[in-house]
N, C-alpha and C positions, 0 to 999 in steps of 0.2 A: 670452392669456399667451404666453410666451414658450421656445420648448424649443429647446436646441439639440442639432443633431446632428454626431456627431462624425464623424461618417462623409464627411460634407459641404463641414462646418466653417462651418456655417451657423445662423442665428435660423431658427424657423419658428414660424409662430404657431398655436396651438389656443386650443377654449375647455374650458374646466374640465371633467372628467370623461370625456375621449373617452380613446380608449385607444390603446398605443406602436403599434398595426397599423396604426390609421387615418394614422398619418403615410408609410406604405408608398405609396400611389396616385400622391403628389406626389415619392417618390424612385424610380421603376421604371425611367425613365429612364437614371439616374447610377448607383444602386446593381448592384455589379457580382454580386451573389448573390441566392439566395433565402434569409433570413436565418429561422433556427430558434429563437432569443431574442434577449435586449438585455442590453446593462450600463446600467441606470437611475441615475444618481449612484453608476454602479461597483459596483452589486450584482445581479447576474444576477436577472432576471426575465423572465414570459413573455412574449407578445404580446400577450395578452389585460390585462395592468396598465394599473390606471385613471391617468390623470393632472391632478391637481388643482391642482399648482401647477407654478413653473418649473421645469424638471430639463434633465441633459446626458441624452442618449440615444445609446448608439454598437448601434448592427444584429451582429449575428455568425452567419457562417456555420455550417453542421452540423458543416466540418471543423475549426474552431477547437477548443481543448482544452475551451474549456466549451462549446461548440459541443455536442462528442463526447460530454459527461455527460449532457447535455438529452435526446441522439438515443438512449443507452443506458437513459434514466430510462424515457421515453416506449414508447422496447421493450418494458422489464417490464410495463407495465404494460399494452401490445397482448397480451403475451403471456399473461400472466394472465387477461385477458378471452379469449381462445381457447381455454386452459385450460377456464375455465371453461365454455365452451359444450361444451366436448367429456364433460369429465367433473365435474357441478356439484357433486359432493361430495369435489371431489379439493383435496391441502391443496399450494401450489408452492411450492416453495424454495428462494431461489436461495441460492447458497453463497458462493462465490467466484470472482473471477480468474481462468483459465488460458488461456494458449496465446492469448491476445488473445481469448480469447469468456471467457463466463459457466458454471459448472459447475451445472447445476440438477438436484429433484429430485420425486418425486411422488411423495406418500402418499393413497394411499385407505385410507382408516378405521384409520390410523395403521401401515398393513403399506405398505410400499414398493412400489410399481410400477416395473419393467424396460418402460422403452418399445422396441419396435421401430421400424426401419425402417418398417413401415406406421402405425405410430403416428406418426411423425414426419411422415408425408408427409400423414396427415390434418390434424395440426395445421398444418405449413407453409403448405397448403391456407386453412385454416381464417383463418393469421394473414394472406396474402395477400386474402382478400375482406375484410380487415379495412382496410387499406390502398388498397384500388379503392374501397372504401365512402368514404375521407377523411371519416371522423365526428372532431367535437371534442373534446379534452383539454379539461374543462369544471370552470373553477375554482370551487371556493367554501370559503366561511368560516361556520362554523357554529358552536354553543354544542357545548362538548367532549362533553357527556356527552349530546348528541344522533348526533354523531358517531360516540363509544365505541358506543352503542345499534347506530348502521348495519353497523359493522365486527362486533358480536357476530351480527349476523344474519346475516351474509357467511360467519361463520367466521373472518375474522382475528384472531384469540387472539391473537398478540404482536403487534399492534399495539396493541390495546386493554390489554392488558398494561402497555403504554409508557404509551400515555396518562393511563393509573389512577396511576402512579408521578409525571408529571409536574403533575397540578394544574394544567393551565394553561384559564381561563373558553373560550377559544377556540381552535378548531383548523382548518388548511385542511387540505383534501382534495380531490381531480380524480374526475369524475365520467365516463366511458364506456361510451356505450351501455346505461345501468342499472349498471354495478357502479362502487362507491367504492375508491379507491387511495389513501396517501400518502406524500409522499416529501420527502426535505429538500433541494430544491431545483426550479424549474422543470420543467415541461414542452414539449414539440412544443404548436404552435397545432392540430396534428387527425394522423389516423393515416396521411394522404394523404403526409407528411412520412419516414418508414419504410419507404420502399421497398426496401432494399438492409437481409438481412439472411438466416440461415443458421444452421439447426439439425442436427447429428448426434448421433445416441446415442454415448454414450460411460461407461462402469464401470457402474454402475447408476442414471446417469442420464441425463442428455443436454447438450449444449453450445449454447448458446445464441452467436450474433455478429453484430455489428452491421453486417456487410458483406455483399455479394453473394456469392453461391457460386462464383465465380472466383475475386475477394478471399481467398475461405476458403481455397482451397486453395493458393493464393501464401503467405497467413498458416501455416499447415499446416508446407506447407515448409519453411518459413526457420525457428519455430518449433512444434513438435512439442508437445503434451503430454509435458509433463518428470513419469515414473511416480515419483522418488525425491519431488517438490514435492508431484503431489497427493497421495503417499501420508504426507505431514507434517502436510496439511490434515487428511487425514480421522483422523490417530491425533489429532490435537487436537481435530477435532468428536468426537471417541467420548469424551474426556474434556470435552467441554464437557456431556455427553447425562451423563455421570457423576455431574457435580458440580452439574447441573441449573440451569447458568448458562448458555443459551444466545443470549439474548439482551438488551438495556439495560434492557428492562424487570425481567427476571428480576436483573441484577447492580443495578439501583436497589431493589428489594424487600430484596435482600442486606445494603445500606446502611442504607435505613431499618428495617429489624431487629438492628441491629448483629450482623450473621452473616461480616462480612469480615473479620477476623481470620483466621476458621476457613479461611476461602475464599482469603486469602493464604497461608498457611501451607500449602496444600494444590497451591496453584498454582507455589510455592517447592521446594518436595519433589518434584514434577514436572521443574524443570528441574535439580535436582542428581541426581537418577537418569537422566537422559538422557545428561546430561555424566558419570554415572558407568560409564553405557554406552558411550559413545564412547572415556573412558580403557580399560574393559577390551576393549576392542577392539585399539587402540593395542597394549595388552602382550600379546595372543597372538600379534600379529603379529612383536614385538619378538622371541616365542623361536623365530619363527622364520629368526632374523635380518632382518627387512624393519621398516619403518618409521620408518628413525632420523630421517626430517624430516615434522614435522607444520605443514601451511600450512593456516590458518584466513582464508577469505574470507570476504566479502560486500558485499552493499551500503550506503550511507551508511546510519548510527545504526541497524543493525542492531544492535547490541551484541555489536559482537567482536574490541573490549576488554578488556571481564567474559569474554565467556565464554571467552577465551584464559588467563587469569589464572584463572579457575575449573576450568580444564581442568588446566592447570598442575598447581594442588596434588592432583584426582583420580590425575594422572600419578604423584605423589609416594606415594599412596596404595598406586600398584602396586608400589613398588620400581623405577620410574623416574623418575631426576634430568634434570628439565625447563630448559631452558638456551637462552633467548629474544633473539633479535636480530630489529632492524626492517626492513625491508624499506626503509624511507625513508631507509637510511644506503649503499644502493645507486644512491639518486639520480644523472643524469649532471650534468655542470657546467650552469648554466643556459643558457649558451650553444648547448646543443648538443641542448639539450631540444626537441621535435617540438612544431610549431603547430597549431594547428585551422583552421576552414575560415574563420577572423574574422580568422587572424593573433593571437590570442595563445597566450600556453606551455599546451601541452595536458598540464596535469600528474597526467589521469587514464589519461594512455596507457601502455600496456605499453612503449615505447619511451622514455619516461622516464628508465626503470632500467639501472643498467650490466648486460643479460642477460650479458655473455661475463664477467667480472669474479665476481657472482654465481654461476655455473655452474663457475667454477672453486675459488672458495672452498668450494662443496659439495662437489667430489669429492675434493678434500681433507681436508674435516671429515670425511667418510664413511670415507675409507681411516686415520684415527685421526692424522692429520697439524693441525698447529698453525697457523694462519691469522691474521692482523693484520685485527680489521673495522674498516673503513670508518666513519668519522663524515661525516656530511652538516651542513652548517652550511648555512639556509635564510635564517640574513641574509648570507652573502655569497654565497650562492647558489653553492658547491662542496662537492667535497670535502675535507678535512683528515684528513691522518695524521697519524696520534697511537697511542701503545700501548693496541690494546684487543685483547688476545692470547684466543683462542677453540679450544679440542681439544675432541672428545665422547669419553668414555671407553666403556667397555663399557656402564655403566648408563643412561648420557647420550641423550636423544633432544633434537634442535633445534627449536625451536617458534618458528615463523615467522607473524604477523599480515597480512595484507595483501589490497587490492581484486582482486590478478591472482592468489591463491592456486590458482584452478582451471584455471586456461588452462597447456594441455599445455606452449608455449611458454617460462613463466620456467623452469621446470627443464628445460629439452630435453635434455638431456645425460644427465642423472641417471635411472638405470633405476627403473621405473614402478615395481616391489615395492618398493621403497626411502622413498617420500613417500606418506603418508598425508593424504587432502588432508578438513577440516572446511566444511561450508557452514552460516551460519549468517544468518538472515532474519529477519525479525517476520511469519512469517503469519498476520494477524490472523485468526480463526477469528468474535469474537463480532459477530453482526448486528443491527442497531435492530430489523427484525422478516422475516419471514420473504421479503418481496420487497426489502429497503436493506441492504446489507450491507456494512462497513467497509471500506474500500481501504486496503494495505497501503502502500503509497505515502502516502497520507494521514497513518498512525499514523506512520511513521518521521518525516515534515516534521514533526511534532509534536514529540518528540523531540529532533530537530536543533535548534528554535524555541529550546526552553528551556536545552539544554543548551549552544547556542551564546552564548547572551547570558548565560547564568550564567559560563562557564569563558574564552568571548572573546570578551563587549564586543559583539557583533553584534546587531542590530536583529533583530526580528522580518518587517520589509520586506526587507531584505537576503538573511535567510534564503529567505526567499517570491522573492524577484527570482531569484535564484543558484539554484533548485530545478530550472528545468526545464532547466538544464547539467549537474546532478546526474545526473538521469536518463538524458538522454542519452550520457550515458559509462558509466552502466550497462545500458544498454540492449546497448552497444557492446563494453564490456569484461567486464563480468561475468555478466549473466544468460543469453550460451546454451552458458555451463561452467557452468551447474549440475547438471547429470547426472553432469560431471566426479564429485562426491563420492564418498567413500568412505563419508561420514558427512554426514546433514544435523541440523542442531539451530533449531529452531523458538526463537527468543526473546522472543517475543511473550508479555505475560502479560493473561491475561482483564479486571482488573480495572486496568492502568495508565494507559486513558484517564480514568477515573474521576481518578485519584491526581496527572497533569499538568493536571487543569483547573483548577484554581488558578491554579497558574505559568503556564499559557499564553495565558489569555485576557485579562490581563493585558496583556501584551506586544501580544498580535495589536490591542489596543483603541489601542495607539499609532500602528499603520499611519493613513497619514494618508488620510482619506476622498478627498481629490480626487487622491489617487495609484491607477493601471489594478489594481494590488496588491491595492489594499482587497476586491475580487471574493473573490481568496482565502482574505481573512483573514476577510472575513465569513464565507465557507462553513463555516473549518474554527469559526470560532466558534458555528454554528448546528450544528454536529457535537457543539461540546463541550458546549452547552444541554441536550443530551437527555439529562446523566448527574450525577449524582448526585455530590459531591466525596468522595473519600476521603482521609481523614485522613493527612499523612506521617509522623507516628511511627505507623505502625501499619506501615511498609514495611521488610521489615531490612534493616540494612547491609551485608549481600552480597548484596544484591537487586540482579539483573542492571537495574532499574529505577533504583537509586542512581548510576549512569553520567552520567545527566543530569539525574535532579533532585538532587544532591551528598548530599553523609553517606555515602559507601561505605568500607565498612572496607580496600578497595584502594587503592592507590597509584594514578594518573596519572599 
């Protein structure tokens, strides 16, 4: 038969059942990498994938973006096996995210362990002969409830958790050195592949990274562990340990007990005390004359839209009249808008905006002076005056939405007691099980997915295509003013990927297979598989979640 590769741009021939590695011997030559997985018909797979009939195959490096997934999947799961050699009754947990590594954690006999510096350097040890060894990431597929059996023996309780919830006749799972692991997507072809990678203790646990200990501390540098982020994470894992939804499995049991109600209504009540936290913040500052501008950032489909407009009426609650203009009405003429390194209008840049024009309308509103704003018109791509006349009285505080909210820079002028600045993110906190844990990056594209093709017409490929220019402008522009806050607000809710799987999978099923795309849309579809649907009348219309799947009792 016939396979082609993309790489090459060639037919090559095999016979039925060899697998994507054996076509390696015949590309070592031409291929300019040592490749870590494939795209098989555009769906990431390992090395070890058998092939039975014709397929395209394209090779990817370790530094490709899903390259980086494979090499970070494959991590946990060395690391776990080291774990485990060191202490066989200890439970690992990875959490989350931070500072480009992994925040992980160890429980022996359900009391936490503080590892040391010596602790770290025996495991490091540990995971480094793991890696000289190059033992195999060993696929297989087995009857679920044989599976469920291996992992109760292991101690993996939320995976087998998951699986109880999901009913599915079969399941894959990777096998190393004796212990079973699994994960929702590929792996490394062996541990030989993991060379480059870097462990330090950090809060009470330790940081896991997927690079070299020079890497690390280049990473380090440029990004810091940001203390206001992970101190968001861990007030939302204490309330995830509260409400006893810590993982898919546990929120699928939630489901099919009809208990989500309770569990929305509980996860609802959480973000209106946070936001009601953050307005009384706002007004003691207010009697101390400071903080008549409040700028609410963040990243794409974090929701802070809602929670400006939620903030708002909290404001209102204190005996402050909230009094909202957009930052997009600062726009410069198109003409004059800054490019990117493509050549086109980089309209995620801080230099975008009129800063000097901006900065003078605030020391004006600030000194109780009467100011004309600014209308931006984006079909003719300028500005237009017209009367939108704007003064803050004594009670009045200005409430500003926008991506450059935190960067010292748009208010340069404007003294620092004066702007109270909101950060608001989706940290997603819930995990599939205690080594897979949800990417925040992921939950928000999800988000944008549904809310872009409901509110503007936008494909779910498009969204997917257009994501990783997303990022990288937030990479650039927004995420290392996150400390900037005064205030962070976590808008992530436990049960919302449950609630977009309907609406999402949907759309991602239009991605067309023979588009490079489909890799993503499969993945995030194989994300959404593991969850259980919840109901949309069960969501309320001030649900920061009614942003993008519609019904919100707010305006747009």
């Amino acid at each position: 038969m016939k396979i082609y590769c993309k790489n090459t741009k060639e037919y090559l021939t095999m016979l039925g059942g060899e697998k994507v590695s054996d076509l390696l011997p015949r590309l070592k030559e031409v291929l300019p990498f040592k490749p870590i997985c494939a795209y098989v018909n555009n769906k990431t797979e390992d090395l070890s994938f058998p092939l039975f009939s014709p397929k395209q195959v394209e090779f990817l490096p370790a530094n490709s973006e899903t390259g980086k997934r494979v090499y970070v999947r494959s991590l946990c799961m060395m690391l776990y096996k080291a774990v485990a050699g060191l202490l066989p009754k200890a439970t690992l947990k990875i959490d989350h995210s931070i500072a480009g590594g992994h925040y992980c954690r160890l429980l022996v006999e359900d009391e936490e362990m503080v590892p040391d510096q010596a602790f770290m350097d025996l495991l490091t040890e540990r995971m480094q002969s793991l890696v000289d060894s190059d033992i195999p990431f060993k696929r297989h597929e087995r009857l679920t409830k044989d599976v469920i059996a291996m992992y109760r023996e292991q101690g993996l309780d939320a995976k087998v958790n998951l699986l109880e919830t999901l009913h599915e006749l079969y399941t894959t799972y990777y096998n190393l050195a004796g212990i079973a692991d699994g994960f929702y997507g590929p792996l490394a072809p062996s541990t030989g592949f993991l060379k480059d990678f870097d462990l330090r203790p950090y809060k009470q646990g330790f940081l896991l990274f997927p690079h070299s200990k020079e890497e690390t501390e280049k990473s380090l540098e440029k990004n810091p562990p940001g203390e206001k982020m992970f101190k968001a994470f861990t007030d939302q894992l204490r309330f995830n340990y509260m409400i006893r939804v810590t993982n898919v499995g546990d929120l699928n049991r939630a489901v099919q007990e009809k208990r989500t109600p309770g569990l929305i209504n509980v996860a609802e009540a959480m973000h209106e005390k946070l936001i009601g936290e953050i307005a009384s913040e706002i007004a003691e500052r207010r009697k101390e004359g400071n903080a008549g501008i409040v700028l609410v950032a963040g990243p794409s489909s974090s929701g802070k839209t809602t929670s400006t407009k939620r903030l708002a009426i909290h404001l209102a609650t204190n005996l402050i009249v909230p009094k909202m203009i957009s930052l997009d009405d600062y726009f410069v003429n198109r003409e004059d808008t800054p490019r990117d390194e493509t050549g086109d209008y980089d309209f995620e840049s801080l230099y975008a905006l009129d800063l000097q024009r901006l900065n003078s309308d605030l020391e004006k509103l600030l000194r109780g002076e009467e100011v004309n704003i600014p209308t931006y018109s984006f079909e003719l791509g300028k500005r237009i005056e017209k009367p939108k006349p704007l003064r803050l009285d004594k009670n009045d505080v200005l409430l500003m939405e926008g991506i450059h909210g935190l960067n010292p820079e748009l208010t340069h002028s404007i003294e620092e007691n004066k702007v109270f600045k909101v950060y608001v993110s989706a940290l997603t906190t819930l995990k599939i099980d205690n080594h897979n844990w949800i990417s925040t990056s992921d939950n928000r594209l999800l988000r944008r997915i549904v809310r872009d093709y409901k509110y503007r017409g936008t494909s779910a490929l498009e969204s997917i295509r257009r994501w990783p220019s997303v990022r990288r402008g937030e990479e650039k522009w927004i995420f290392p003013y996150s400390e900037n806050a005064d205030a962070t607000f976590n808008s992530s809710l436990i049960f919302e990927i449950g609630a977009m799987k309907e609406f999402a999978i949907p759309l991602l099923r239009e991605v067309p297979r023979d588009n490079v795309n489909y890799s993503q849309a499969y993945r995030l579809m194989k994300l959404l598989s593991y969850f259980e649907p919840i109901p949309l009348n069960q969501i309320p219309s001030t649900s920061l979640l009614r942003e993008f799947l519609g019904g919100s009792s707010f305006n747009y």
